[in-house]
Each structure stands twice: as C-alpha cells, then as structure tokens.
ZARO-530809 format. One record per atom (N, C-alpha, C, O): x, y, z; residue in three letters. Coordinates in steps of 0.001 Angstrom, whole numbers, plus 500000, padded with zeros to 6 digits. Example, Ala and Ser with C-alpha at 12.3 -4.5 7.8 and 13.67 -1.06 7.14 Angstrom:
<mipas>
513190494310507800ALA
512300495500507800ALA
513200496700507800ALA
514236496681508465ALA
512850497750507080SER
513670498940507140SER
512900500030507870SER
513409501138508039SER
</mipas>
This chain:
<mipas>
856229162012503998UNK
855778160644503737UNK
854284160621503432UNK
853708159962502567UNK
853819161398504240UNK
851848161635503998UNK
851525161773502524UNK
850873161037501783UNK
852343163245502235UNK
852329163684500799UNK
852496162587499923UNK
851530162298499217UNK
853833161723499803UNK
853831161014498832UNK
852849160314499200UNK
851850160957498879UNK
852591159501499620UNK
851390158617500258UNK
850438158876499495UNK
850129158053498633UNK
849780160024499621UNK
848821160745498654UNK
848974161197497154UNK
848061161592496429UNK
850391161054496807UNK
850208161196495396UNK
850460159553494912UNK
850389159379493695UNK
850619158878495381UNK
850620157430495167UNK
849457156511495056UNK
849441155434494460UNK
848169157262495918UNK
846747157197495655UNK
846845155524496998UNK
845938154695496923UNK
847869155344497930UNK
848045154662498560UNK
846862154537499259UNK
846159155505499548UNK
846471152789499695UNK
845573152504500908UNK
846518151380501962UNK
847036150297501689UNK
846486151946502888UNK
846945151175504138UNK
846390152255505347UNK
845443153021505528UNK
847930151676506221UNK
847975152452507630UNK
848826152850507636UNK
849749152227507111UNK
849125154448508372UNK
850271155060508599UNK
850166154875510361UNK
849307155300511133UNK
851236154176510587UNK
851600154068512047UNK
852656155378512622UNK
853817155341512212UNK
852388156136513246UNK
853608156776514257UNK
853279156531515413UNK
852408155687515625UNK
854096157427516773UNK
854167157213517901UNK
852306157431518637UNK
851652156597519263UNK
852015158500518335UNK
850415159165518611UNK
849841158844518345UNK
848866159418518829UNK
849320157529517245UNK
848056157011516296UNK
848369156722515196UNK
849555156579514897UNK
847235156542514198UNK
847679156095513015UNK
846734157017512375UNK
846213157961512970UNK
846466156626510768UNK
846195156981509909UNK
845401156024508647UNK
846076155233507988UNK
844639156110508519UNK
843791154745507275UNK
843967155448505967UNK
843569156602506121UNK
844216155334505248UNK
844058155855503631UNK
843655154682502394UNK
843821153485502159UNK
843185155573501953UNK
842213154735500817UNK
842467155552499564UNK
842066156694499340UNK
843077154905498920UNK
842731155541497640UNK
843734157023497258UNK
843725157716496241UNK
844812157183498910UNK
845748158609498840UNK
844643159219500134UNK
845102159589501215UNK
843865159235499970UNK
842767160088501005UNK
842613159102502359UNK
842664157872502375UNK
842338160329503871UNK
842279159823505152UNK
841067159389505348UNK
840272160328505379UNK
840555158305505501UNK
839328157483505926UNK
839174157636506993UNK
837989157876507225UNK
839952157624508088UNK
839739157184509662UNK
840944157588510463UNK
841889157820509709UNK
841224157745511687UNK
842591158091512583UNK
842333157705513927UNK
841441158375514448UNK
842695157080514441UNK
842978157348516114UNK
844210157650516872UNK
845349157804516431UNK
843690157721518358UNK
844985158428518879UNK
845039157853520327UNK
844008158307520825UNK
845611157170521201UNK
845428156877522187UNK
845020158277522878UNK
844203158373523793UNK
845756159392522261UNK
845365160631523337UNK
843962161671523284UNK
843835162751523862UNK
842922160935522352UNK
841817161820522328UNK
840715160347522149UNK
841187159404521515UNK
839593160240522595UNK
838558159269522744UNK
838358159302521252UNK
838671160179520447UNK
837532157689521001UNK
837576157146519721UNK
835986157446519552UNK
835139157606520430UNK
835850157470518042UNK
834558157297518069UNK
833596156746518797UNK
832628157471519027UNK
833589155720519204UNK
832703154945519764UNK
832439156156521545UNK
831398156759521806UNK
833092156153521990UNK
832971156971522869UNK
832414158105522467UNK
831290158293522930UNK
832929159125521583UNK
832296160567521257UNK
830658160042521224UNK
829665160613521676UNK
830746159039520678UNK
828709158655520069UNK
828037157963521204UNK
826849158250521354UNK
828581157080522061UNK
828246156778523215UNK
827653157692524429UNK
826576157775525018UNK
828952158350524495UNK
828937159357526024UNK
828088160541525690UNK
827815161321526603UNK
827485160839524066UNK
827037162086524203UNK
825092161687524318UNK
824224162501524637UNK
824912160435524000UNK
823811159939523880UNK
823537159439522253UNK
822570158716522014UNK
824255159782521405UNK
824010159721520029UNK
823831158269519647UNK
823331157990518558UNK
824175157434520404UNK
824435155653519994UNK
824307154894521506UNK
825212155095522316UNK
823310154129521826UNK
824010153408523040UNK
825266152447522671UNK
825708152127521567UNK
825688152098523990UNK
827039151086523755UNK
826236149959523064UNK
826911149302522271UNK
825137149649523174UNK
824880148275522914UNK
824640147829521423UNK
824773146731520882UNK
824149149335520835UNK
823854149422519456UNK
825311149576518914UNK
825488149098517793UNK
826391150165519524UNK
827720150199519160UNK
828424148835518995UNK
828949148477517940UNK
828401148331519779UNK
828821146538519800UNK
827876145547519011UNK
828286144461518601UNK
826636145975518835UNK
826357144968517623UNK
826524145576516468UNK
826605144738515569UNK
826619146744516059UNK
827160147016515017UNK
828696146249514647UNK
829085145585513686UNK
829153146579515567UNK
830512145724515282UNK
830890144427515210UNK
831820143821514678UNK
829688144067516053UNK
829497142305515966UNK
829201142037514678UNK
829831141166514079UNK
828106142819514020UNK
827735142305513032UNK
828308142553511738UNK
828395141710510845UNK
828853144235511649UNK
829669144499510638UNK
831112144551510398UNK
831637144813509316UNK
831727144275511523UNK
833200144925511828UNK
833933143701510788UNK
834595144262509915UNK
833977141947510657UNK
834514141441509701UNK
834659141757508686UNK
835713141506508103UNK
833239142697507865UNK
832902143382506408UNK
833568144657505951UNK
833764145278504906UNK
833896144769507627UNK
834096146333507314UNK
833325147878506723UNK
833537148941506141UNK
832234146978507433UNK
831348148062507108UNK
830537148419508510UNK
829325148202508522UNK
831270149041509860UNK
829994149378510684UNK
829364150528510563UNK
828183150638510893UNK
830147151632510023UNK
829848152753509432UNK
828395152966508858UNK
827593153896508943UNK
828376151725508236UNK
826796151731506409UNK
825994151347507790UNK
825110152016508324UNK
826439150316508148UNK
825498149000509361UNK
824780150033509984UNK
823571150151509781UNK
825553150985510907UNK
824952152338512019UNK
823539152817511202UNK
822402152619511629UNK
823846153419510066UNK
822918153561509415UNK
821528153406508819UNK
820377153836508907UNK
822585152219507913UNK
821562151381507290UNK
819686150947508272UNK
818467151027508117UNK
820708150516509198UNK
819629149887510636UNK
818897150999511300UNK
818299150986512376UNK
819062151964510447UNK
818428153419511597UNK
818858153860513236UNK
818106154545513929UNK
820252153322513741UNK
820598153972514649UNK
821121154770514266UNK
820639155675514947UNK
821943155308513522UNK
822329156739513358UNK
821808157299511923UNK
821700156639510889UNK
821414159135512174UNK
821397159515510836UNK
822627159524509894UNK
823590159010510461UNK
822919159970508561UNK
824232159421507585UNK
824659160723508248UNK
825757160510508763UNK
824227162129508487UNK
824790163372508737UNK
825328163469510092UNK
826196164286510401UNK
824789162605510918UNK
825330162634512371UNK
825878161849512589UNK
826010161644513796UNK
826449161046511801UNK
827973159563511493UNK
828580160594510790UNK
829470160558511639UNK
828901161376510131UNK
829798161679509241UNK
830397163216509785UNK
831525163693509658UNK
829157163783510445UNK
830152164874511519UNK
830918164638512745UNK
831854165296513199UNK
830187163268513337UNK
831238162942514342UNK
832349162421514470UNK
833214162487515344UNK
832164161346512536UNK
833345160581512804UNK
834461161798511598UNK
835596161508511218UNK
833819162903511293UNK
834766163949510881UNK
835414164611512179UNK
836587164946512012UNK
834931164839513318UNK
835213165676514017UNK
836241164268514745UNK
837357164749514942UNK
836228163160515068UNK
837364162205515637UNK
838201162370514688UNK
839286162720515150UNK
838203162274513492UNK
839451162056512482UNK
840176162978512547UNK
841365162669512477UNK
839915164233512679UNK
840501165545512573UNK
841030165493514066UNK
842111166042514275UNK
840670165161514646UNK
841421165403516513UNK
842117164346516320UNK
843287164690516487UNK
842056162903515981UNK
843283162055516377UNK
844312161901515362UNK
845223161076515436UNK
844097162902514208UNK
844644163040513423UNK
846240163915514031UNK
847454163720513960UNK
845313164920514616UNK
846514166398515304UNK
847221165664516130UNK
848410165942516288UNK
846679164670516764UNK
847612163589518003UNK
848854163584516885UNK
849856164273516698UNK
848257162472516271UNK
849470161356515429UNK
850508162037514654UNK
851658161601514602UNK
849992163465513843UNK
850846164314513006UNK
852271165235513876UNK
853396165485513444UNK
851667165550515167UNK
852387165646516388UNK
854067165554516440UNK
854797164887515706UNK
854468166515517640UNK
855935165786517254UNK
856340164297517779UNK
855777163686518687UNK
857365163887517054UNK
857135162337517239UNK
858382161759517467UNK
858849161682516331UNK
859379161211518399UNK
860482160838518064UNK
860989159318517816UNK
862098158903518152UNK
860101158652517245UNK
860055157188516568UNK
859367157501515218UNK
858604158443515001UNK
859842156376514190UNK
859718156578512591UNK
858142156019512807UNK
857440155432513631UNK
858092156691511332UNK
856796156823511048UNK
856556155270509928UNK
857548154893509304UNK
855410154596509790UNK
855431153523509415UNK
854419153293508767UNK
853361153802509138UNK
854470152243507319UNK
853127152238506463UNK
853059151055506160UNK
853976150383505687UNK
851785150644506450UNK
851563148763505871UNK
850154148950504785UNK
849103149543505024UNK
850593148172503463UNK
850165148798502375UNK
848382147773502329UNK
848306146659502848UNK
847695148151501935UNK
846402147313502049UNK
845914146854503407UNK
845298145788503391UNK
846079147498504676UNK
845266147506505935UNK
844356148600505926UNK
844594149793505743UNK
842918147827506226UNK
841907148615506109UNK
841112148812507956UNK
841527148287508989UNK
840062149619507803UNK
839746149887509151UNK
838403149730509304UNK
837685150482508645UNK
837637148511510390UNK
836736147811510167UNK
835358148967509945UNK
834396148769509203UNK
835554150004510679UNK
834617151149510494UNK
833917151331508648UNK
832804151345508123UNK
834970151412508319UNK
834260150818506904UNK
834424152550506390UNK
835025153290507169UNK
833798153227504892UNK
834225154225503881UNK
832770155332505159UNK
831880154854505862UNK
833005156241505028UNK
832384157210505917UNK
832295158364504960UNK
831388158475504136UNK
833477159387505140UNK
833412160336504263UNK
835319160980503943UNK
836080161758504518UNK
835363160342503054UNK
837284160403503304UNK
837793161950502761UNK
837346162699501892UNK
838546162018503377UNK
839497163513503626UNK
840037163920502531UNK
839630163383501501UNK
840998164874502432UNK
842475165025501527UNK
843097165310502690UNK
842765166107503568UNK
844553164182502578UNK
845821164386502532UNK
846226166583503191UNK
846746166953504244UNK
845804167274502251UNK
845808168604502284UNK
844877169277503564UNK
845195170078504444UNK
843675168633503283UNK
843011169234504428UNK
843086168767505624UNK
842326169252506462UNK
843807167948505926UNK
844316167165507326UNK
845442167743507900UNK
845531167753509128UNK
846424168285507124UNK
847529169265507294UNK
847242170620507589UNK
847805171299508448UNK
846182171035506700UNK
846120172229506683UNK
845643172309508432UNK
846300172887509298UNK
844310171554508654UNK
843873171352509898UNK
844745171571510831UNK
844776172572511548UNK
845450170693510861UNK
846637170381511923UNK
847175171617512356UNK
847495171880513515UNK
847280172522511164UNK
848489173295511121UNK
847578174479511719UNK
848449175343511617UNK
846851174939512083UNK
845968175704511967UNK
845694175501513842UNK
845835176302514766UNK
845212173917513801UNK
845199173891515158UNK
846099174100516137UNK
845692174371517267UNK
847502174006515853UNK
848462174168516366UNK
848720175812516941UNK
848990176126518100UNK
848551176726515775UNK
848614177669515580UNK
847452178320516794UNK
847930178775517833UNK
846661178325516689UNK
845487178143517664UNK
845869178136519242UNK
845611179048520028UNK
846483177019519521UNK
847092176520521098UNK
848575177789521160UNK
849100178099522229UNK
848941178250520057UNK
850216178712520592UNK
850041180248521011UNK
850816181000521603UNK
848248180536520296UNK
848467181786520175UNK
847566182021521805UNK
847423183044522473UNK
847148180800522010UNK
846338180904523565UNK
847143180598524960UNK
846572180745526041UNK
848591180133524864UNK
849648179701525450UNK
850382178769524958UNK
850091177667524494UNK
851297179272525090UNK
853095178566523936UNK
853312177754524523UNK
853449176755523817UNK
853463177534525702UNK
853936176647527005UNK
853019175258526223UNK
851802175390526091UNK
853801173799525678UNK
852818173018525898UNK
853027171850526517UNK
852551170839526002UNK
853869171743527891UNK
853831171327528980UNK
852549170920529489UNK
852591169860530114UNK
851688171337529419UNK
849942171378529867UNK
849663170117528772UNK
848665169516529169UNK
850067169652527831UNK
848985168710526937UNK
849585167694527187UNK
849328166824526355UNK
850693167192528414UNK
850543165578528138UNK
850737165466529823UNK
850288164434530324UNK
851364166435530718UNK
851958166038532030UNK
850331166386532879UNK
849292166968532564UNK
850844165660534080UNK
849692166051535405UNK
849457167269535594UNK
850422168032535625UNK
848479167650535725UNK
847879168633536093UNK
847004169178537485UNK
845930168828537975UNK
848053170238537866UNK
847105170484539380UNK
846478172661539182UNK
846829173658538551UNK
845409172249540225UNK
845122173709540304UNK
846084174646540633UNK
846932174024541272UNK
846324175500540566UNK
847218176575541204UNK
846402177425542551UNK
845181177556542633UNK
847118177794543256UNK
846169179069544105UNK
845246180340543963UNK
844610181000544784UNK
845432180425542533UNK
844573181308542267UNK
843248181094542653UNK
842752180034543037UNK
842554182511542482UNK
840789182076543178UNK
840069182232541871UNK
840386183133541094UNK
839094181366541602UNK
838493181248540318UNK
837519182222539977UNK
836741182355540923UNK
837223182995538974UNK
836462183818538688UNK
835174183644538128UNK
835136183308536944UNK
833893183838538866UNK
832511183503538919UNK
832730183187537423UNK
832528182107536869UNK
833141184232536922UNK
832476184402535209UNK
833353183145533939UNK
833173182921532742UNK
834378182539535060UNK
834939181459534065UNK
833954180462533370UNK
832987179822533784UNK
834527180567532238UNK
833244179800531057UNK
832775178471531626UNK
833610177804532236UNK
831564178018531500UNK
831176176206531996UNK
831984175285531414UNK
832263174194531913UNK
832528175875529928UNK
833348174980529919UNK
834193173867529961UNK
834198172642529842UNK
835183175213530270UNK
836515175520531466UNK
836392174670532944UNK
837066173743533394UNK
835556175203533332UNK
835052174838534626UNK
834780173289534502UNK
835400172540535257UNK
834052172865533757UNK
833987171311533837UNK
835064170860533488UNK
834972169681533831UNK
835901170974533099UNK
837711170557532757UNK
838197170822533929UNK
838842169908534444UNK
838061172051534668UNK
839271172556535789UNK
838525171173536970UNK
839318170458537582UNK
837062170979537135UNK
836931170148538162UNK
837242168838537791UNK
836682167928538403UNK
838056168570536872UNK
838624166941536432UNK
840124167262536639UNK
841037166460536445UNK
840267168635537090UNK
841984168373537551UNK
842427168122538811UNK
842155169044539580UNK
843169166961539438UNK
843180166714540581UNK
844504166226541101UNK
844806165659542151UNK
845156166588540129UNK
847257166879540501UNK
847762165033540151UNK
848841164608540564UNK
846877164230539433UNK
846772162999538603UNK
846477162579537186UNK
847262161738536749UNK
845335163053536209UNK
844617163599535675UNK
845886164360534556UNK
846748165181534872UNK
845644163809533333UNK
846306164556532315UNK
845616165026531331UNK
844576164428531607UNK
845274165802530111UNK
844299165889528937UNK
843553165247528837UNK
842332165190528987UNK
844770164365528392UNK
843967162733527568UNK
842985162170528598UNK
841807161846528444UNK
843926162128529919UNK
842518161379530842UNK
841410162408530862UNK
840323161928530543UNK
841400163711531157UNK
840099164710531219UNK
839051164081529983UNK
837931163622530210UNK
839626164168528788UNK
838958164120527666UNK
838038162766527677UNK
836943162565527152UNK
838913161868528500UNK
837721160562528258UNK
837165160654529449UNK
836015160314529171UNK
837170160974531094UNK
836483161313531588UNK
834791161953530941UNK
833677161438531045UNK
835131162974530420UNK
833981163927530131UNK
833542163472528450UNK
832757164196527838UNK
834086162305527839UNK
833525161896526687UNK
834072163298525565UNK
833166163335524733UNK
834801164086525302UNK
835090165032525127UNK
836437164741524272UNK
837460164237524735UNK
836206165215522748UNK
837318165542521809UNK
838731166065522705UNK
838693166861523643UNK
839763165512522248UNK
840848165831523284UNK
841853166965522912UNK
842726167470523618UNK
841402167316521238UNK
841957168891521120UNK
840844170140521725UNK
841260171297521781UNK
839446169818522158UNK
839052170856522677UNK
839369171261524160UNK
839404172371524692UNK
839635169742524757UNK
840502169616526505UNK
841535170414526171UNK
841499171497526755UNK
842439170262525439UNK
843823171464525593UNK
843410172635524976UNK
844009173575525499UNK
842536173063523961UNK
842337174548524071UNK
841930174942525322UNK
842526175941525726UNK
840980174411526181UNK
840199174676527767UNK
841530174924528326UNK
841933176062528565UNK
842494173429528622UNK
843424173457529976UNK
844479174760529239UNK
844729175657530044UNK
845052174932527947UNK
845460175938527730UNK
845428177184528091UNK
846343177976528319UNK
843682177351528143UNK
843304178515528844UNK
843311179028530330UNK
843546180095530896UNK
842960177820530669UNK
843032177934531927UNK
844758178071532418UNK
844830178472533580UNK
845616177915532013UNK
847272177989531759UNK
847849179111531919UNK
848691179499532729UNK
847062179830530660UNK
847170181501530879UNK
846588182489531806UNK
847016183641531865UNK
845729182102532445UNK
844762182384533316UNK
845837182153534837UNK
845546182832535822UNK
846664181482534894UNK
847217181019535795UNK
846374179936536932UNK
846738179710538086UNK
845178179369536247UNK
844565178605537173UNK
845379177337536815UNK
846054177118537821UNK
845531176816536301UNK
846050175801535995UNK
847801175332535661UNK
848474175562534656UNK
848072174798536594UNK
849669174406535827UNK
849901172912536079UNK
849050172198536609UNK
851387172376535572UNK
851596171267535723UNK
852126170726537364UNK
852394171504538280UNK
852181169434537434UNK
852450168741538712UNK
853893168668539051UNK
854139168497540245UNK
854831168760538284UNK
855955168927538181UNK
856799169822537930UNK
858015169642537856UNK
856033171178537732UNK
856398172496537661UNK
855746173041538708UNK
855587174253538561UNK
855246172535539856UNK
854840172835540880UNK
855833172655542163UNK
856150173440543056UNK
856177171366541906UNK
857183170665542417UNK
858590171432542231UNK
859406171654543126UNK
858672171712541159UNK
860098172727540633UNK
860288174160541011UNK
861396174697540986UNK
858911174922541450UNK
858495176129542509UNK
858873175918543996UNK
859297176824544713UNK
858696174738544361UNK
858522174377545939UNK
860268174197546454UNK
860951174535547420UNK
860421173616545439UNK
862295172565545732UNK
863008174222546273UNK
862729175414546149UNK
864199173258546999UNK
865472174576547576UNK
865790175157546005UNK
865639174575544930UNK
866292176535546292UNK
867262176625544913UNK
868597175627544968UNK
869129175015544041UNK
868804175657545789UNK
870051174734545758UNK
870027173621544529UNK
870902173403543691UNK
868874173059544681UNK
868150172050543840UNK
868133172794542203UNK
868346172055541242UNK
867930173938542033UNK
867057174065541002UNK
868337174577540120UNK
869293175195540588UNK
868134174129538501UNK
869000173952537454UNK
869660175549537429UNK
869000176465537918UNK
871222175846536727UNK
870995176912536747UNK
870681177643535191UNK
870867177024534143UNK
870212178966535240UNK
869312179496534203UNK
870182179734533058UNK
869719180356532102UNK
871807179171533025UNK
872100179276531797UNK
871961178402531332UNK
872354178377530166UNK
871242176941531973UNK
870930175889531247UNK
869868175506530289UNK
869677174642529433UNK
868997176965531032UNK
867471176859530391UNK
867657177848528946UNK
868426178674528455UNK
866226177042528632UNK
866318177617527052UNK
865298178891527248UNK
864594178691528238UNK
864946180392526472UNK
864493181600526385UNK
862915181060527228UNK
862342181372528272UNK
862648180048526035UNK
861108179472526613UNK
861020179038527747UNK
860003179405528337UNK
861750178338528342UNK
862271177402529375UNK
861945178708530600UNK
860815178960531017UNK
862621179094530831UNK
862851180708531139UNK
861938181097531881UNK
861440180654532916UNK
861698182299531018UNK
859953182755530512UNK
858729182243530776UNK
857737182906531077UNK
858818180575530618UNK
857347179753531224UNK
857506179878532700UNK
856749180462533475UNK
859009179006533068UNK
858754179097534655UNK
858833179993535624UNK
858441179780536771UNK
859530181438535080UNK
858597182692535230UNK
857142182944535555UNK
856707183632536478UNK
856530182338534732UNK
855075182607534509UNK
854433181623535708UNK
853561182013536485UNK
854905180540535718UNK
854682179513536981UNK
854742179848538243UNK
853996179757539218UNK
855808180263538017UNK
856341181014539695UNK
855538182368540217UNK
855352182798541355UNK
855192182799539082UNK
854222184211539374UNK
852851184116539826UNK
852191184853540559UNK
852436182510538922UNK
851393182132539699UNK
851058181465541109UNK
850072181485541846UNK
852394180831541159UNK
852498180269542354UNK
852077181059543574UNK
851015180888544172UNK
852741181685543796UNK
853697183076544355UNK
852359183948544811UNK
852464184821545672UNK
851282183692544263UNK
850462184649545024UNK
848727184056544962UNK
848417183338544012UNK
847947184319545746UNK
846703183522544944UNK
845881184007544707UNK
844720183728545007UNK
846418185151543898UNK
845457186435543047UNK
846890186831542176UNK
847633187678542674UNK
847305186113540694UNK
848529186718540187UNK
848277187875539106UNK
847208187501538624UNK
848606188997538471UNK
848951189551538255UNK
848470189129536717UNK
849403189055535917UNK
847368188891536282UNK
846994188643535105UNK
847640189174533987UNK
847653188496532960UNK
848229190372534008UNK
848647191332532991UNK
850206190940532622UNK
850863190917531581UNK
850441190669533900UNK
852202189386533712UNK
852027188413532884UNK
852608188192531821UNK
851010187698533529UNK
851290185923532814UNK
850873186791530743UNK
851419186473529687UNK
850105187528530908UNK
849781187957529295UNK
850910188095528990UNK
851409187149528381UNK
851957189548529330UNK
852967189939528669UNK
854173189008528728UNK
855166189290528056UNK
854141187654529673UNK
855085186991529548UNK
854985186193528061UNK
855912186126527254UNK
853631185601527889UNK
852665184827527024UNK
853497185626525305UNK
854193184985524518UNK
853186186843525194UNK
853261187917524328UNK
854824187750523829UNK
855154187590522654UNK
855874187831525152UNK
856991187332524899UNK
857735185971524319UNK
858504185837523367UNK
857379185328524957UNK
857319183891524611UNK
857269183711522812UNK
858138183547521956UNK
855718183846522786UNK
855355184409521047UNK
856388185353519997UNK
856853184972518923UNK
856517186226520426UNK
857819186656520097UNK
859136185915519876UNK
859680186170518802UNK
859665185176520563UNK
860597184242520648UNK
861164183820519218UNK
862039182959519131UNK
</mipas>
C-alpha cells in the first residue's frame, strides 16, 4: 500500500495499529508512534528547545502548518538541528508503525501535519531503514518479547564494564516499565531503548515479567513443549538458564541466540 502510495505521488495519512505516516507529494514528511517519544520531547528533554518555545511555536504556527519554518525562522532552532532530529523521530516512529500489525492499514487523502515541510523522505528509504533496523535487533537477540512486555532484572550480577548506556536503561527497569515507557522516561529514541534492552536480553540481565513468572509456576502448570514453537523453545531455554543461576553461562545464552538465528 506504501509503494503504491508513492507511485501515486499521494498526500495524506497512512493510519495503522503503531502510528501513522504523513506523505506529501508520494514522499514521508513526518511519523509518529505512540511507542517511541515525539519530537517535541526528543528537542525538549535533550535541551535543544525549551517546552515553552515548543508551545508557542505551536500556538503560533500549528493552524498554518508551519511550526517547523516558525522554530527557525524565530532563531530557536538551527535549520540543521530541526532536520536531524526531526529525521531521526521519523525514522524511529516510522519502524513502530511499519511493524507487524494485525488491524488494516488506512489512508485519508489530503491530511496534512501541523509541523509543516521539514525535509521529506522516499517511500524507499523508509523501508529500506526499517528493514535494516529490524535486521539489526535480530542479529543482537531474536527473542522480541523484550520490545513491548514488562521488564524485570534477572539475577545475574552486572558487570563493572557494562556500557553507560545500557546501564541507564537497565536502572529504568523495575518489573513495570516497558521500552516505550524507558524511552520517554530518559527522553530517548525508542528504537535505540530496544537495541540497549535487547542487549541487555542476551546478556541475560534482562528478561520479561511474564517469562519470569513462567520460570517460577509448578510444571504442572506449564504448557507442554509440543505445543511450543522451535523459537518458543529455545527462548525459554535461554530464560530459564538465566534464571537458574546468578552468574549464567554467557556462552549458552550466545549459542542458544546462534540457534534461534538459524531457525
């Protein structure tokens, strides 16, 4: 649907389950995602914009549809430091929305997005992105259980040398706390939160709240394994290994990881 979209030279909104999509002209203008912070936040929380200069921009330009020029124009932001940040949101809430999705995907033809023309995409390089990022998370842990459920520490003991990061992600996990919430916690793009919690995944510091819960239960309780699928398997393998000790066997959770990939 994107594709044609883009050879149609279409401007609206593409609605799915994860966010949407702005197009102008066939090309991506803008995206959000409930699951990664919006511009206004990335430029806020890092110091780049106060909130206050953010809200009169919008007060003043958002009917025109132009807060984008407005930021500018007025000398709160440079044009190069609007156009990498609001490149670097488009491309993350983009990977949300492109996502798997199990509700139709939806287009309303001539809805525009008050942010106003910035620096618009291709259709191609938004895919390619996507596809790339994906590729990325699978090759750092397949398991992606970690990018939407609760998240608690595991027993493992943390290693001095874990990146700062990491570390500022792992201390926003508190067995409540999902990506999406880490990411707006820490003002923080929400595909770089799941490369981190990813890592931390493989690492065995990190797992989910409900695969914790699924370690603890009687077997009596627990499904039996011809129900589970290879992956299915194999991950809670990897769970249980971490569980199971609080120093695991790093070279396991890899070759399970390795397997998995294989799959």
């Amino acid at each position: 649907m994107l594709s044609r979209l883009a050879e149609e030279r279409a401007t609206g909104v593409l609605t799915r389950d994860r966010g949407v999509l702005y197009l102008v002209e066939g090309q991506v203008v803008h995206a959000e995602s409930p699951a990664t912070p919006g511009l206004d936040i990335l430029l806020t929380s890092r110091g780049a914009l106060g909130s206050d200069g953010w809200w009169e921009a919008v007060s003043e330009a958002g009917a025109e549809r132009r807060v984008g020029r407005f930021l500018v124009d007025s000398g709160r932001l440079a044009e190069g430091a609007l156009e990498l940040c609001h490149l670097g949101a488009l491309y993350d809430a983009a990977f949300f929305t492109l996502g798997a999705s199990s509700g139709p995907a939806r287009f309303r033809y001539g809805v525009a997005h008050w942010i106003g023309p910035v620096r618009p995409v291709t259709v191609d390089a938004v895919e390619r992105e996507t596809l790339r990022r994906r590729a990325l998370l699978h090759r750092i842990w397949p398991d992606p259980d970690t990018d939407t459920a609760e998240l608690v520490r595991t027993a493992r003991a943390v290693d001095a040398a874990l990146p700062p990061r990491q570390r500022t992600v792992l201390d926003q996990v508190d067995g409540e706390r999902t990506v999406s919430d880490i990411s707006r916690v820490l003002g923080r793009p929400g595909f770089h939160t799941l490369v981190d919690v990813r890592r931390l995944a493989a690492a065995g510091i990190v797992t989910t709240r409900a695969r914790t819960v699924e370690c603890r239960a009687p077997e009596t309780t627990a499904p039996p394994v011809s129900t589970l699928s290879p992956v299915s398997t194999a991950t809670a393998q990897a769970a249980q290994a971490a569980q199971a000790s609080a120093d695991p066997d790093v070279a396991l959770l890899r070759r399970l990881r390795d397997a998995l990939e294989a799959l």
